[in-house]
OpenMM code with the backbone's topology and positions (N, CA, C; nanometers):
from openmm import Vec3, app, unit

residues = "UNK UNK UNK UNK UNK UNK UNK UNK UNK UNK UNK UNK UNK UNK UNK UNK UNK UNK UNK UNK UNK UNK UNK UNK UNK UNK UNK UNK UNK UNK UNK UNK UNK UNK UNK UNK UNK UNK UNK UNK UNK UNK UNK UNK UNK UNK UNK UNK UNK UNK UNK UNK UNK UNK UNK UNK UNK UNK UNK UNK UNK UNK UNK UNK UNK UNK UNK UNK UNK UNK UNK UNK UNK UNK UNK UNK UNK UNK UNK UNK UNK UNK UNK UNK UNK UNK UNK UNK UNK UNK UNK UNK UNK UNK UNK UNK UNK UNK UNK UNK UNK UNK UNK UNK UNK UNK UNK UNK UNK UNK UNK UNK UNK UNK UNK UNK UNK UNK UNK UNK UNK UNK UNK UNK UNK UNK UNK UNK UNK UNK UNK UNK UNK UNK UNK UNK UNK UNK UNK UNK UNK UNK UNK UNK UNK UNK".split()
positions = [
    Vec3(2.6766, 4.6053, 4.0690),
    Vec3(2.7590, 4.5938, 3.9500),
    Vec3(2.8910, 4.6650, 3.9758),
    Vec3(3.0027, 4.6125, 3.9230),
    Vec3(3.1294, 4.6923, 3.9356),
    Vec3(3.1204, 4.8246, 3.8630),
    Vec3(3.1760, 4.9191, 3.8796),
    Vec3(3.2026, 5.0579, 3.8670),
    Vec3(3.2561, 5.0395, 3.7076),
    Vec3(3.3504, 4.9182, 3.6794),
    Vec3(3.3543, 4.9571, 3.5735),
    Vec3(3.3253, 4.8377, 3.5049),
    Vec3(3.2223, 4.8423, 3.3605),
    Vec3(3.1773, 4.7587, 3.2952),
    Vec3(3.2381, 4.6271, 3.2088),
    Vec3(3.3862, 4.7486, 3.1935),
    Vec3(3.4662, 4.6072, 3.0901),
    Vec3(3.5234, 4.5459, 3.1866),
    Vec3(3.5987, 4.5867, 3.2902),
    Vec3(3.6299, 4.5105, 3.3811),
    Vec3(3.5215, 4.3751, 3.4738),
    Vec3(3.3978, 4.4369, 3.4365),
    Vec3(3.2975, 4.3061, 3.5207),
    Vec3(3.2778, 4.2164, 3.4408),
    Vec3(3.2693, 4.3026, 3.2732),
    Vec3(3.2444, 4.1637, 3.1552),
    Vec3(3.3992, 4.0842, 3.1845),
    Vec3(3.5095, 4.1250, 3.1572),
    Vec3(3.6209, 4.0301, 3.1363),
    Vec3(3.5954, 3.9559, 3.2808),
    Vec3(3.5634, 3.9969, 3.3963),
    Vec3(3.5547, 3.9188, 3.5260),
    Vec3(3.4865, 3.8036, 3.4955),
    Vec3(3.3484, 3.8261, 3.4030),
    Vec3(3.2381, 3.7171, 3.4252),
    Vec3(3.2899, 3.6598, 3.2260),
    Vec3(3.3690, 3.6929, 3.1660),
    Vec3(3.4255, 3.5616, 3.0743),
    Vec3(3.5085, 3.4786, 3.0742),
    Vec3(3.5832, 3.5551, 3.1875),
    Vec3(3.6680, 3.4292, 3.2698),
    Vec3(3.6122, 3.3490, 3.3355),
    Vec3(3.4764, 3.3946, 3.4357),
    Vec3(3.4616, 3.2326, 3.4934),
    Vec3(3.4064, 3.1485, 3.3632),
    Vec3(3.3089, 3.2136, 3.2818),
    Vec3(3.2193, 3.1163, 3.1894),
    Vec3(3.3516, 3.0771, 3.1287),
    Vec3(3.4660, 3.0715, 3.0920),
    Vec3(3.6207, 3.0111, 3.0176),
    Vec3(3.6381, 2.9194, 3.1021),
    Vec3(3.6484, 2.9242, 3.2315),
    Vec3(3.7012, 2.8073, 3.3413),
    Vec3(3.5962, 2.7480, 3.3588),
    Vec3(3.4736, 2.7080, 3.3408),
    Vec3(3.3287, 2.6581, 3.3637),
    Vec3(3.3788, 2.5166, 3.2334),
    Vec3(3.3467, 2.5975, 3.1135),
    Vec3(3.4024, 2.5418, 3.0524),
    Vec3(3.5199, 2.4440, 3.0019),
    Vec3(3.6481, 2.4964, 3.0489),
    Vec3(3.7410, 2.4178, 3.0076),
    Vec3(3.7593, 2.3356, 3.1151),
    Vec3(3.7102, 2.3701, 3.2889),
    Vec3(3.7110, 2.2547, 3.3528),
    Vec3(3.6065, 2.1166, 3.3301),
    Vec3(3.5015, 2.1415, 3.2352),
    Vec3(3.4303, 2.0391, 3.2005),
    Vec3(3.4778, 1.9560, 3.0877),
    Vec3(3.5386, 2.0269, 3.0078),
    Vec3(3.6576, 1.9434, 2.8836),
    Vec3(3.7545, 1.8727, 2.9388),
    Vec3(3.8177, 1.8891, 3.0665),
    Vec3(3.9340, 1.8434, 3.1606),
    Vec3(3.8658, 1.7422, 3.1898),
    Vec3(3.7803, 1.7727, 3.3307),
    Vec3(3.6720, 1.6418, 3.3751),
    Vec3(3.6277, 1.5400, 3.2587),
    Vec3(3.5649, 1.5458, 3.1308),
    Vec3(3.5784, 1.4753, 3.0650),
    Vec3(3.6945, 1.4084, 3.0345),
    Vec3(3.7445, 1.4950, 2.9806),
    Vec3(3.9065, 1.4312, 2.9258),
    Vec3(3.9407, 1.3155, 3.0389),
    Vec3(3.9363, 1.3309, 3.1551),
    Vec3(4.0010, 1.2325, 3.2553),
    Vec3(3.9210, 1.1127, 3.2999),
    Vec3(3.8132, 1.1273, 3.2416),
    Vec3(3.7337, 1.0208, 3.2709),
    Vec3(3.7398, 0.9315, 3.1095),
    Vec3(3.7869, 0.9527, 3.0681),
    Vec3(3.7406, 0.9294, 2.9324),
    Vec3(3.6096, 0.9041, 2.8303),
    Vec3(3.5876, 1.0700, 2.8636),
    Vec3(3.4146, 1.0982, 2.7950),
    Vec3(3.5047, 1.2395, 2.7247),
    Vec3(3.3820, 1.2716, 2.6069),
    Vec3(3.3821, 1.3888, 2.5590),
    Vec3(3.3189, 1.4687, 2.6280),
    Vec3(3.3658, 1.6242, 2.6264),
    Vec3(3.2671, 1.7451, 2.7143),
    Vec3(3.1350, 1.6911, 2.6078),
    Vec3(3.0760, 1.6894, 2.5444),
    Vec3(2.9049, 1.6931, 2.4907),
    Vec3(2.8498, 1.5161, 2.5946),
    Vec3(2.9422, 1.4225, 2.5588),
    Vec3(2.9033, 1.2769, 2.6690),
    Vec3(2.8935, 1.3528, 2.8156),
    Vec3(2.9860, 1.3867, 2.8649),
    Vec3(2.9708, 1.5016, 3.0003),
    Vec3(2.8498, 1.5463, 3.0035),
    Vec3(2.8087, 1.6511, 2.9520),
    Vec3(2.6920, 1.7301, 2.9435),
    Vec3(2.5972, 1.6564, 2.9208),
    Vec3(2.5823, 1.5724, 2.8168),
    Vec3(2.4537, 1.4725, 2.8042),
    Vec3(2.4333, 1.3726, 2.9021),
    Vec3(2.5503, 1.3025, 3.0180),
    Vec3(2.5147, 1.2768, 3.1505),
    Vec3(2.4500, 1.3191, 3.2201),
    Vec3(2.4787, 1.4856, 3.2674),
    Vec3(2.4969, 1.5381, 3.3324),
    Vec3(2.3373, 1.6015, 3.3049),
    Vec3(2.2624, 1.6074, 3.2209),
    Vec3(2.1295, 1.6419, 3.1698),
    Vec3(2.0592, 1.4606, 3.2043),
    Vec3(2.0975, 1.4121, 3.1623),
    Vec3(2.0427, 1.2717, 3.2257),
    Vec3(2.0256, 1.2205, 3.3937),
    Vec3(2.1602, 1.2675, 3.4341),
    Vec3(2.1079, 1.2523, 3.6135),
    Vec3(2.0226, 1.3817, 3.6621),
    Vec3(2.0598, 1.4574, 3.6025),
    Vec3(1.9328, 1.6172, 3.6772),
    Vec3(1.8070, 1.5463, 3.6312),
    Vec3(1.7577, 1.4905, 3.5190),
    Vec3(1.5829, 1.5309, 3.4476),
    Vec3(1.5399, 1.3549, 3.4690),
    Vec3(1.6778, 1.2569, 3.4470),
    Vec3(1.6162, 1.1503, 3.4606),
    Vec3(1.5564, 1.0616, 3.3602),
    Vec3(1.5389, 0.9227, 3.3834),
    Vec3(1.5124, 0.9157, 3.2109),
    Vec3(1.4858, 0.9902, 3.0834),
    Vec3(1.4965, 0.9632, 2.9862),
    Vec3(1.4385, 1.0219, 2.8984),
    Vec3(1.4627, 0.9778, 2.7338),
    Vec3(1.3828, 0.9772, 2.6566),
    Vec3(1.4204, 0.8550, 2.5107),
    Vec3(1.5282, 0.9609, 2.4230),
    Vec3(1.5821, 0.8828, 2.3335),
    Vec3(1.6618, 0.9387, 2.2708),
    Vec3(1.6731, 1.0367, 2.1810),
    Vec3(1.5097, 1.0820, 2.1410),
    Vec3(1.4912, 1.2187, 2.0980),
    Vec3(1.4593, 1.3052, 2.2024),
    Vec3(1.4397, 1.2673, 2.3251),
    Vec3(1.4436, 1.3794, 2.4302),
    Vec3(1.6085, 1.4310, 2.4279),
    Vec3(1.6714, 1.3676, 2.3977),
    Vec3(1.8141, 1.3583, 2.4854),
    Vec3(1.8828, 1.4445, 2.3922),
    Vec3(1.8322, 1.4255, 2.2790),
    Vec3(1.8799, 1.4926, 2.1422),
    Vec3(1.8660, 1.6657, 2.1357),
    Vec3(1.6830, 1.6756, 2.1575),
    Vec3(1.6626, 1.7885, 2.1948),
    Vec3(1.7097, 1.8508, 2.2631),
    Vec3(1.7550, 1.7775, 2.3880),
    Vec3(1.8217, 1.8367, 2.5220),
    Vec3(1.9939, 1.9389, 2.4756),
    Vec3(2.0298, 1.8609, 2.4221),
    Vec3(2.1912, 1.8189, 2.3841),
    Vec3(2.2124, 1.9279, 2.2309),
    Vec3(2.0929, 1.9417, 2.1457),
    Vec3(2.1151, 2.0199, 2.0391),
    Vec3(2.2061, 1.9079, 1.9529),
    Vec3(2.1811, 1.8021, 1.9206),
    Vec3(2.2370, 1.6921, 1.8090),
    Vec3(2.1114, 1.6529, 1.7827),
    Vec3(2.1852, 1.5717, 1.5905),
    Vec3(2.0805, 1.5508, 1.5332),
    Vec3(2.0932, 1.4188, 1.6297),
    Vec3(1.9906, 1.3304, 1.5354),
    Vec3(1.9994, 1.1369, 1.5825),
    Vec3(2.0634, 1.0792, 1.5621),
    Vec3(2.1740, 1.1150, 1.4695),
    Vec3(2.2911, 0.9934, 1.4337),
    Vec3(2.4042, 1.0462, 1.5612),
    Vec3(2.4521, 1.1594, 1.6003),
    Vec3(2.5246, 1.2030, 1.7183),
    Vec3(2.4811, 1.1639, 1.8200),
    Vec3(2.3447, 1.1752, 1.8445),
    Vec3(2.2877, 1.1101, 1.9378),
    Vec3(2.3306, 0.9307, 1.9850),
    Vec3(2.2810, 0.8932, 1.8862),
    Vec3(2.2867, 0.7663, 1.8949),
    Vec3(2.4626, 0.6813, 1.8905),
    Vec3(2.5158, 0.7991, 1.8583),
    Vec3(2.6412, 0.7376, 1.8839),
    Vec3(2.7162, 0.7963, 2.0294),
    Vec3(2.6285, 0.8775, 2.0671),
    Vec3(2.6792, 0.9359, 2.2159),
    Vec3(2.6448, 0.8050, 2.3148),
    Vec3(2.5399, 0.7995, 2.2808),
    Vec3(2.4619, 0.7246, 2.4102),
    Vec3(2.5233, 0.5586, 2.3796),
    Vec3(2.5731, 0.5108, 2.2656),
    Vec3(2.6387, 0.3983, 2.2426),
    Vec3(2.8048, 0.4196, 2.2811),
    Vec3(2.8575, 0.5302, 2.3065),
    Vec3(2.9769, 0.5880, 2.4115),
    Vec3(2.9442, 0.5947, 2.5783),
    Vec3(2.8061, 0.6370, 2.6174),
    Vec3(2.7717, 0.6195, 2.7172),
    Vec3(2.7528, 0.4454, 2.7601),
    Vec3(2.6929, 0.4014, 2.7158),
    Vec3(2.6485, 0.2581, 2.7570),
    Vec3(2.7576, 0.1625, 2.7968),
    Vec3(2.8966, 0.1838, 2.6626),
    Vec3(2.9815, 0.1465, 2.6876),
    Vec3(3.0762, 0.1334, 2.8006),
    Vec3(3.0883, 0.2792, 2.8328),
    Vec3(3.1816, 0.3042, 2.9216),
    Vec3(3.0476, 0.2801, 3.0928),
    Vec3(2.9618, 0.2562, 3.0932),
    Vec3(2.8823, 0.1925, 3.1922),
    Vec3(2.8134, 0.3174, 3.2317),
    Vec3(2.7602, 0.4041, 3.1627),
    Vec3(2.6908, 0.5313, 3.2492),
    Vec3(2.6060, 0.5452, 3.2348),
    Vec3(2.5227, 0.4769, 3.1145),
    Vec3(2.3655, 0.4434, 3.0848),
    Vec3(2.3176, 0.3011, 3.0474),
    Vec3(2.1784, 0.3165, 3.0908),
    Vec3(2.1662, 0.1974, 2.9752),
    Vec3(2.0096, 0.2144, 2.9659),
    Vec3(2.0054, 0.1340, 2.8455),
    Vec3(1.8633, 0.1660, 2.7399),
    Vec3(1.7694, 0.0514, 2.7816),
    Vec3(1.6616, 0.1122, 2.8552),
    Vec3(1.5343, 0.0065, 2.8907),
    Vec3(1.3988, 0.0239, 2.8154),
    Vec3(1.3602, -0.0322, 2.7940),
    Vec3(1.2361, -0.0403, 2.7397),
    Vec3(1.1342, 0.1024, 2.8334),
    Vec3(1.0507, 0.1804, 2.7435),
    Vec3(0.9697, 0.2219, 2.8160),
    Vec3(0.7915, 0.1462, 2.8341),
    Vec3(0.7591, 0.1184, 3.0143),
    Vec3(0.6654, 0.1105, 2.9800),
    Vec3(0.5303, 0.1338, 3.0130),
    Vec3(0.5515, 0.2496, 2.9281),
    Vec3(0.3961, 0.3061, 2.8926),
    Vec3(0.4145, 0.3012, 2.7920),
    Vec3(0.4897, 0.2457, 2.6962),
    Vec3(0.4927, 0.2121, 2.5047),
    Vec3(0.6336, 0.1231, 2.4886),
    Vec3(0.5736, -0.0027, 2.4778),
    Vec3(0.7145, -0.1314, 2.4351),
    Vec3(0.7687, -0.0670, 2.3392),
    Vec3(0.7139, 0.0691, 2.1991),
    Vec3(0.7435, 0.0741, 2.0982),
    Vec3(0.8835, 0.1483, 2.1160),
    Vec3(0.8945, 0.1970, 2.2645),
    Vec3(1.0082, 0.3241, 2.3085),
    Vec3(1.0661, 0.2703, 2.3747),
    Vec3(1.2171, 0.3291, 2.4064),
    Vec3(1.3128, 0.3072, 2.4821),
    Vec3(1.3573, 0.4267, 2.5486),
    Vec3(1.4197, 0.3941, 2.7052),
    Vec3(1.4451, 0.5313, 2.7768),
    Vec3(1.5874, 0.4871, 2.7575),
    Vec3(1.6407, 0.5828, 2.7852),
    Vec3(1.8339, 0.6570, 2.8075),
    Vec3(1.8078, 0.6146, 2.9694),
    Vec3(1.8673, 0.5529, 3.1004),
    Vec3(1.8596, 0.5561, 3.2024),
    Vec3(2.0061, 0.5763, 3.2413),
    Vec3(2.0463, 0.7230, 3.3341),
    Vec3(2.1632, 0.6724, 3.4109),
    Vec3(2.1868, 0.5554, 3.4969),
    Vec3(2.3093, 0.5487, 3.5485),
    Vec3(2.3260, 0.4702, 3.6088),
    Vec3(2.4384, 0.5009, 3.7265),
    Vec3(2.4240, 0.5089, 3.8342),
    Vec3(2.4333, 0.5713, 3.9204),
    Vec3(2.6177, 0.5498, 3.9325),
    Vec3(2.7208, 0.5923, 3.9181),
    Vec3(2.8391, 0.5852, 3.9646),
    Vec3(2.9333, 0.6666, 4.0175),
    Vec3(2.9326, 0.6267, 4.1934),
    Vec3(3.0062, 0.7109, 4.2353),
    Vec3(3.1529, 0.6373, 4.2134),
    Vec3(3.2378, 0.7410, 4.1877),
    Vec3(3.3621, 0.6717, 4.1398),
    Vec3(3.4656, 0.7804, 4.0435),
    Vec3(3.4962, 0.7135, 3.9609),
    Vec3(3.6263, 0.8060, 3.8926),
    Vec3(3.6033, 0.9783, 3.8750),
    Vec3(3.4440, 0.9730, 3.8029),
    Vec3(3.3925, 1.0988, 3.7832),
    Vec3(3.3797, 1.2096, 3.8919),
    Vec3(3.3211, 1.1105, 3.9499),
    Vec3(3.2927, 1.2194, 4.1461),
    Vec3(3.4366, 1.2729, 4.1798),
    Vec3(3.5483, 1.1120, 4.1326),
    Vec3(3.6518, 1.2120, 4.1949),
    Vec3(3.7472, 1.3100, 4.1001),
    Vec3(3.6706, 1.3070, 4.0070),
    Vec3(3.7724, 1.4111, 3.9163),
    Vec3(3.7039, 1.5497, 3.9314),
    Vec3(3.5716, 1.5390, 3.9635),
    Vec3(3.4916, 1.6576, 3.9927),
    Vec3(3.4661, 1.7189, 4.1257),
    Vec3(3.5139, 1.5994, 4.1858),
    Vec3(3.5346, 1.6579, 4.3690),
    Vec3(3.5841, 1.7622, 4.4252),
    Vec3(3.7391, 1.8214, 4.3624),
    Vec3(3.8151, 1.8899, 4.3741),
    Vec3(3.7712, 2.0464, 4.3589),
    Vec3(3.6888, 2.0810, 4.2244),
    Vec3(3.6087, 2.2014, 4.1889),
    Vec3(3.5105, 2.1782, 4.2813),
    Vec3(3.4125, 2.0956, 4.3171),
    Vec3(3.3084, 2.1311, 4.3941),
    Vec3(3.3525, 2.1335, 4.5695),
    Vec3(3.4730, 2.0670, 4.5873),
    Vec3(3.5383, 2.1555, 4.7450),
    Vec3(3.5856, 2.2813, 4.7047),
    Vec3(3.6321, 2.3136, 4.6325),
    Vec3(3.6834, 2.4275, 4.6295),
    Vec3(3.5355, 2.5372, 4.6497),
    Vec3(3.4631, 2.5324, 4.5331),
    Vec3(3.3182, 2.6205, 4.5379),
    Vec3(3.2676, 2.6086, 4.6655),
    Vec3(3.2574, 2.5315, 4.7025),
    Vec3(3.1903, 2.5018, 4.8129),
    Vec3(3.2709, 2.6030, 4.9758),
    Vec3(3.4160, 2.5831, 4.9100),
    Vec3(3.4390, 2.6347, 5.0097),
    Vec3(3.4059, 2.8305, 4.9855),
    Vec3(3.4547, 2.8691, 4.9003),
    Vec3(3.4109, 2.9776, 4.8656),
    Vec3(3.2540, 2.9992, 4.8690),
    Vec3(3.1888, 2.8998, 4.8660),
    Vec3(3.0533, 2.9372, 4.8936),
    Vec3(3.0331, 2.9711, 5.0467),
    Vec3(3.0719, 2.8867, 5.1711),
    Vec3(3.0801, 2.9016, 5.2915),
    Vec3(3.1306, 3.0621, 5.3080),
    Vec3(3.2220, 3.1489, 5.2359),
    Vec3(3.2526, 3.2519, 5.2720),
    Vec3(3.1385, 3.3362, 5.2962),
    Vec3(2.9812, 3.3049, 5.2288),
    Vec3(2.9333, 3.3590, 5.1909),
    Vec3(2.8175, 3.3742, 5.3026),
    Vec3(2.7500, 3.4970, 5.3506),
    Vec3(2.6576, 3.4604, 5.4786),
    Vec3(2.5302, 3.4169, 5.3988),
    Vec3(2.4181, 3.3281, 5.4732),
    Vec3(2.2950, 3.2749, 5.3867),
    Vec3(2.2093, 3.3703, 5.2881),
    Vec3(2.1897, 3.4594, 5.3278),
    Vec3(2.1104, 3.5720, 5.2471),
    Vec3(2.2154, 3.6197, 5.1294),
    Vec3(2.3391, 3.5766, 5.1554),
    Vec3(2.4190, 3.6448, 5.0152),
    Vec3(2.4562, 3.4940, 4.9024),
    Vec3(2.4334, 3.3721, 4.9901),
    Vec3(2.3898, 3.2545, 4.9476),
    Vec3(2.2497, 3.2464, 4.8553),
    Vec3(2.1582, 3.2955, 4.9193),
    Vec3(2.0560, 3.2982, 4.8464),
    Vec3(2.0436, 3.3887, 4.7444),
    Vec3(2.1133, 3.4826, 4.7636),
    Vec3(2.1015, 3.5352, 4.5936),
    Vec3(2.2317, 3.4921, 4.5263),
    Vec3(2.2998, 3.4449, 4.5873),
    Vec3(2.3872, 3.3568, 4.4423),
    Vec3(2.3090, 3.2622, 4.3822),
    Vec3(2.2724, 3.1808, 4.4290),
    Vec3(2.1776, 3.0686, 4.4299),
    Vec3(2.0599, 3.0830, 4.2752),
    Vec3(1.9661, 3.2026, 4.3721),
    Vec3(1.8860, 3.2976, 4.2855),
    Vec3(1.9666, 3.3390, 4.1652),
    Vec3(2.0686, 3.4121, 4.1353),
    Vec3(2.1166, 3.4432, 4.0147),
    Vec3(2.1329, 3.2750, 3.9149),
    Vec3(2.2244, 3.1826, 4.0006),
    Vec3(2.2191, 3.0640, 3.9183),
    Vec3(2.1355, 3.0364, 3.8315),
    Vec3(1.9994, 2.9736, 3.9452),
    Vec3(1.8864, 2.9338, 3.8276),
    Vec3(1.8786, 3.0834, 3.7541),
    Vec3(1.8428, 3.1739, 3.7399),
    Vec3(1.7902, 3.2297, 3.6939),
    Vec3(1.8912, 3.2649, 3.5914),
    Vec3(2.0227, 3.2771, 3.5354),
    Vec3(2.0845, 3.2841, 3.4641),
    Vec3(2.1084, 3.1412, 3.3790),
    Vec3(2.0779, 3.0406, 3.4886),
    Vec3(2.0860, 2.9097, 3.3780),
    Vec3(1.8927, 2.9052, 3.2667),
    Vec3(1.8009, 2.9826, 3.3319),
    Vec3(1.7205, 2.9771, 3.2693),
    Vec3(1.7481, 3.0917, 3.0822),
    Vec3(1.7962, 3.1979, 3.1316),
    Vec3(1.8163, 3.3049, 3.0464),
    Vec3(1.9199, 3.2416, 2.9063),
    Vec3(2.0052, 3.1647, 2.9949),
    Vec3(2.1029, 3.1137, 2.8894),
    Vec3(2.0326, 2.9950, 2.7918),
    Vec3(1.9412, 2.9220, 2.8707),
    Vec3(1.8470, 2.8188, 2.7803),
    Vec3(1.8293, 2.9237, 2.6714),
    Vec3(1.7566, 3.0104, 2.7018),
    Vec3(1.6270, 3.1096, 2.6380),
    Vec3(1.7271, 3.1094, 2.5319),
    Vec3(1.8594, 3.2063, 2.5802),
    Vec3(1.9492, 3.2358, 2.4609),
    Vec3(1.9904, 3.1197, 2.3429),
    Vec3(1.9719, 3.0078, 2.3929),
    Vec3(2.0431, 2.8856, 2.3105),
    Vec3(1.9199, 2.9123, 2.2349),
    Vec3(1.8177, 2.8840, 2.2712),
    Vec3(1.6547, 2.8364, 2.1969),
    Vec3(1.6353, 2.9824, 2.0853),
    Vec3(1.6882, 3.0764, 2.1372),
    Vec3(1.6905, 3.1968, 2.0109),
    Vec3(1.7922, 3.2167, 1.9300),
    Vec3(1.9314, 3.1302, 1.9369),
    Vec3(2.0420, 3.1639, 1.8676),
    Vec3(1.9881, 2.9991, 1.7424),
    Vec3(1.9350, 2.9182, 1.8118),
    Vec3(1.8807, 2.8508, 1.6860),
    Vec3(1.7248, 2.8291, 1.6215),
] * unit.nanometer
topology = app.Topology()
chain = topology.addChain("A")
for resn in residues:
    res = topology.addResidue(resn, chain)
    for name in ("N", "CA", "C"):
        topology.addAtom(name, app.Element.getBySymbol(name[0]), res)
């Protein structure tokens, strides 16, 4: 930990500020909203999933929902198949496009990447290690702030 505390918090609310507003950008240029972003972006990690999964996922009710994923479909980044293990359901399916998005997001992930290379493997692996394990803590936090 840094020596001094306010200085490590303002260190680590600046990146979570640039985390952020580079995902409002990346949206913005693709022409998606940051929540369409994020609800992609939960769709290619987990993989199908019906539209109250997606909801849950995303923290919207069903009418946001359903108008996200009718923004998604549109612009070609999902589409809605029947599930079947129940005709009565439908899955959310990405749809695989490398293209405008990759390259609006290319730029941040050379860059990380290269700053990651600075890094020797064992100091890799606990960045790595902190990731998940801070992306788990922050779930936790969402699931207790509502």
């Amino acid at each position: 930990m840094l020596s001094d505390p306010a200085r490590a918090s303002a260190i680590y609310r600046r990146y979570l500020s640039a985390l952020v507003l580079h995902a409002q950008a990346g949206a913005r240029a693709v022409g998606l909203g940051a929540t369409d972003l994020y609800a992609l972006n939960i769709l290619e990690l987990n993989g199908a999933m019906t539209p109250g999964e997606l909801s849950a996922r995303t923290g919207l009710t069903t009418g946001p929902t359903t108008r996200l994923i009718d923004r998604l479909e549109q612009a070609g980044h999902v589409r809605r198949v029947p599930d079947a293990a129940d005709r009565r359901k439908v899955l959310i399916e990405p749809i695989a496009q490398p293209g405008e998005l990759e390259r609006v997001l290319a730029p941040a992930r050379r860059k990380v990447g290269e700053i990651l290379l600075g890094y020797t493997p064992e100091q890799q692996e606990v960045l790595f290690d902190y990731f998940e394990r801070a992306g788990i803590a922050f779930q936790e936090a969402v699931d207790e702030i509502e």
